[in-house]
C-alpha positions as CSV (number, residue, x, y, z in Angstrom):
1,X,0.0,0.0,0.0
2,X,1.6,3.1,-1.1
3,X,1.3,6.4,1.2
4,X,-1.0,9.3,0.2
5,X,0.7,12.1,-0.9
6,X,-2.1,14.2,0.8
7,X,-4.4,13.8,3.7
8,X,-8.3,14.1,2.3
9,X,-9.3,15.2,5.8
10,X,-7.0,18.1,5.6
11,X,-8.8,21.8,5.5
12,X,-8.1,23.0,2.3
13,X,-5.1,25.5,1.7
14,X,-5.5,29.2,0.1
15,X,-2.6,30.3,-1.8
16,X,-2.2,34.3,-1.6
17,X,-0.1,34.7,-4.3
18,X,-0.9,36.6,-7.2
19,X,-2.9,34.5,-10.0
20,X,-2.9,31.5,-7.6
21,X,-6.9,30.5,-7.9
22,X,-8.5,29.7,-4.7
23,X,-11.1,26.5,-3.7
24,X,-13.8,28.9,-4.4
25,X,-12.7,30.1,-7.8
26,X,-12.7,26.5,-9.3
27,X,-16.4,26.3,-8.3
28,X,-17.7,29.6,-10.1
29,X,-15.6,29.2,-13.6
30,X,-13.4,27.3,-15.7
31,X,-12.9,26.7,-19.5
32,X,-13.8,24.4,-22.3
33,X,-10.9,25.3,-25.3
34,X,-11.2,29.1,-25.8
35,X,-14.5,29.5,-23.8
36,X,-14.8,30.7,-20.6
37,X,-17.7,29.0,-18.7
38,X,-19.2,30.2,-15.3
39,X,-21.8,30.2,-13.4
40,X,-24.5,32.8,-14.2
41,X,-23.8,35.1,-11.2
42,X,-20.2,34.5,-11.6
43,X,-17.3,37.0,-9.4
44,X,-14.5,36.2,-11.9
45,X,-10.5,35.8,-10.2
46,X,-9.0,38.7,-9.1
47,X,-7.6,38.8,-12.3
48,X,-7.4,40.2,-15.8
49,X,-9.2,38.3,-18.6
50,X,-6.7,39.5,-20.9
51,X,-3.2,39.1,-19.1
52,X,-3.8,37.8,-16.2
53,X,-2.3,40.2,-14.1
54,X,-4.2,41.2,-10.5
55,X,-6.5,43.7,-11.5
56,X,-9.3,45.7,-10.0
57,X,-12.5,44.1,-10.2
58,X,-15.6,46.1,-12.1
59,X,-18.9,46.6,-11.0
60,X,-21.4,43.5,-12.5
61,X,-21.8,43.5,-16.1
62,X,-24.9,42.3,-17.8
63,X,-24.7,39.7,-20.7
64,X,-27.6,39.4,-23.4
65,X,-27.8,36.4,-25.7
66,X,-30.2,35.0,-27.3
67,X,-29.6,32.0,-30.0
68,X,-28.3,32.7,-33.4
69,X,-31.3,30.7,-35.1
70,X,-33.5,34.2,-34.5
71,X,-32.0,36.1,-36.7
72,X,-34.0,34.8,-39.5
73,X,-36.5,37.3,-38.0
74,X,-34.3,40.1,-38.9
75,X,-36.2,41.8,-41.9
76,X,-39.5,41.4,-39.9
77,X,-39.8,43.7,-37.3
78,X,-41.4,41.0,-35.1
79,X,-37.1,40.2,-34.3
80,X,-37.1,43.2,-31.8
81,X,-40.2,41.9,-30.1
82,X,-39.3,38.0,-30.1
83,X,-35.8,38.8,-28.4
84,X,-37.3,40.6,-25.5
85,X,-39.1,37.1,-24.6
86,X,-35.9,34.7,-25.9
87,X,-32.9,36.1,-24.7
88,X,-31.0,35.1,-21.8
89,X,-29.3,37.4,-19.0
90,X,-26.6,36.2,-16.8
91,X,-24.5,39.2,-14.6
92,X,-21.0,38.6,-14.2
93,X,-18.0,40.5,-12.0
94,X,-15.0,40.7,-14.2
95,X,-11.1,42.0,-13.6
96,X,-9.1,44.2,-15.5
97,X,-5.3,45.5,-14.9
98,X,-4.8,49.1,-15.3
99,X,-3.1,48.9,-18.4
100,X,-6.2,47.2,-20.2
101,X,-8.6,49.2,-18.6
102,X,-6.9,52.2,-19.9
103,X,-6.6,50.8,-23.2
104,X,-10.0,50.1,-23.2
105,X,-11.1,54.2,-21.8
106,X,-8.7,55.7,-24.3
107,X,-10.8,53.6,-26.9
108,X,-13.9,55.0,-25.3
109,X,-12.6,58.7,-25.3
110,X,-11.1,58.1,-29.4
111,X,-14.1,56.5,-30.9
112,X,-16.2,59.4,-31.1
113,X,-14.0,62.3,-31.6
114,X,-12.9,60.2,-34.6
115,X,-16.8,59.4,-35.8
116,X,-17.1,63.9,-35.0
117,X,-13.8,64.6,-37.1
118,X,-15.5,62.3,-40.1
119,X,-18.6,64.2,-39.9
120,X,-16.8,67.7,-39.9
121,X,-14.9,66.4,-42.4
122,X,-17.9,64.7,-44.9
123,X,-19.5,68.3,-44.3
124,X,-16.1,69.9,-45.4
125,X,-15.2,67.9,-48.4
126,X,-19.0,68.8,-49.8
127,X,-18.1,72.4,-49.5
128,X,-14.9,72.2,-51.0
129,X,-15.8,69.8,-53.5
130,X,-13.0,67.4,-52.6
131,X,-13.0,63.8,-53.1
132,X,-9.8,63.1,-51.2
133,X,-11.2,64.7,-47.8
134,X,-14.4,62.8,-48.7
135,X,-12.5,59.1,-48.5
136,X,-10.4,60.4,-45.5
137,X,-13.2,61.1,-43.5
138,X,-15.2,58.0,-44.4
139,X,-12.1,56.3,-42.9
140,X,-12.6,58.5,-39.8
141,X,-15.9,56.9,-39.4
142,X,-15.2,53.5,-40.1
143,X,-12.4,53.8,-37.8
144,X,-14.5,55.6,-35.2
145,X,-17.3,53.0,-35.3
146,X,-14.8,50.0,-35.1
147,X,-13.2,51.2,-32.0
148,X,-17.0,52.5,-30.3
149,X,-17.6,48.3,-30.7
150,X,-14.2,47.5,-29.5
151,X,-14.4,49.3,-26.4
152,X,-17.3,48.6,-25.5
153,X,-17.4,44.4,-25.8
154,X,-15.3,43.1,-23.4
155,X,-15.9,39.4,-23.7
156,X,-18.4,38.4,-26.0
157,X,-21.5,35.6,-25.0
158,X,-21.4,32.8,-26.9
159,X,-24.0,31.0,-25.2
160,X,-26.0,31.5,-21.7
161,X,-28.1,28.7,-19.7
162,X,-30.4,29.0,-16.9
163,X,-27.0,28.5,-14.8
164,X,-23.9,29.3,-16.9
165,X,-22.8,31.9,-19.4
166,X,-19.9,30.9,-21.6
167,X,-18.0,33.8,-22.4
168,X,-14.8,34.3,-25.5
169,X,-12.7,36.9,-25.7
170,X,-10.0,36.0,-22.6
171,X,-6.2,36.1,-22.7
172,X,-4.6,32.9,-22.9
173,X,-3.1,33.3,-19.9
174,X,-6.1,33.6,-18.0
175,X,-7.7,30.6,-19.7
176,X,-4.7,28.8,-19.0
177,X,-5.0,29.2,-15.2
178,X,-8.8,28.2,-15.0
179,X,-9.1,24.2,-15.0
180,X,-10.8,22.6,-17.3
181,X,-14.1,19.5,-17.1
């Protein structure tokens, strides 16, 4: 009979150091490939979803989903009305370091000071007459609009149950320290 290498009676041990997860972590999320899973009104590590570096947690975020099968609806106006019965809401608490979360504001802050330099600009080009100032600004607003989605979605629901919301858009480095089942 070989020795156990640990006793099962034992009171579990909490590890303190930075991206260590805790007994309680395991229970709340973990991840299937490049989906996060967790439970519907999941507190997320201590950690950022991007780096994995401690972070500052945010207040709870709300995550709609509804499946992808509705969008048939689309041309009918009936969609808008039909997702307010189908889709799903789970809240989840979720970290960020301070160099993502200032990413993510200066995104915020860019976004529509870009989309207000394209308009000034589509105004301007149709006074001047001027087709290069025309495609510049367009490429304002494209710009503007890409980084007003950007900063906004942090993870993106790819699914949500009456108990768990699987989530894409973490750092490897995070996923890598969740287990897996």
């Amino acid at each position: 009979m070989t020795p156990m290498s640990s006793n099962p009676y034992a009171a579990p041990k909490a590890s303190f150091e930075a991206g260590a997860p805790s007994v309680h972590e395991h229970d709340q999320c973990w991840r299937e490939g490049d989906i996060l899973i967790a439970s519907s009104d999941a507190h997320l590590p201590p950690r950022c979803v991007k780096c994995n570096k401690p972070a500052r947690m945010d207040s709870p975020r709300a995550y709609l989903w509804h499946h992808p099968g509705w969008y048939v609806l689309i041309p009918i106006l009936v969609y808008m009305v039909v997702c307010l019965f189908v889709r799903k809401r789970a809240v989840v608490v979720l970290g960020l370091c301070d160099e993502h979360r200032r990413r993510r504001r200066n995104m915020a802050i860019a976004a529509p000071i870009l989309g207000v330099l394209g308009i000034i600009g589509l105004l301007g080009s149709l006074g001047l007459r001027s087709l290069w100032l025309a495609f510049f600004a367009a490429v304002l607003l494209v710009i503007g609009a890409v980084l007003a989605v950007r900063s906004t979605r942090l993870l993106q629901p790819v699914r949500i149950t009456e108990h768990e919301i699987h989530l894409k858009g973490c750092g490897p480095v995070f996923l890598d320290s969740l287990p897996t089942r």
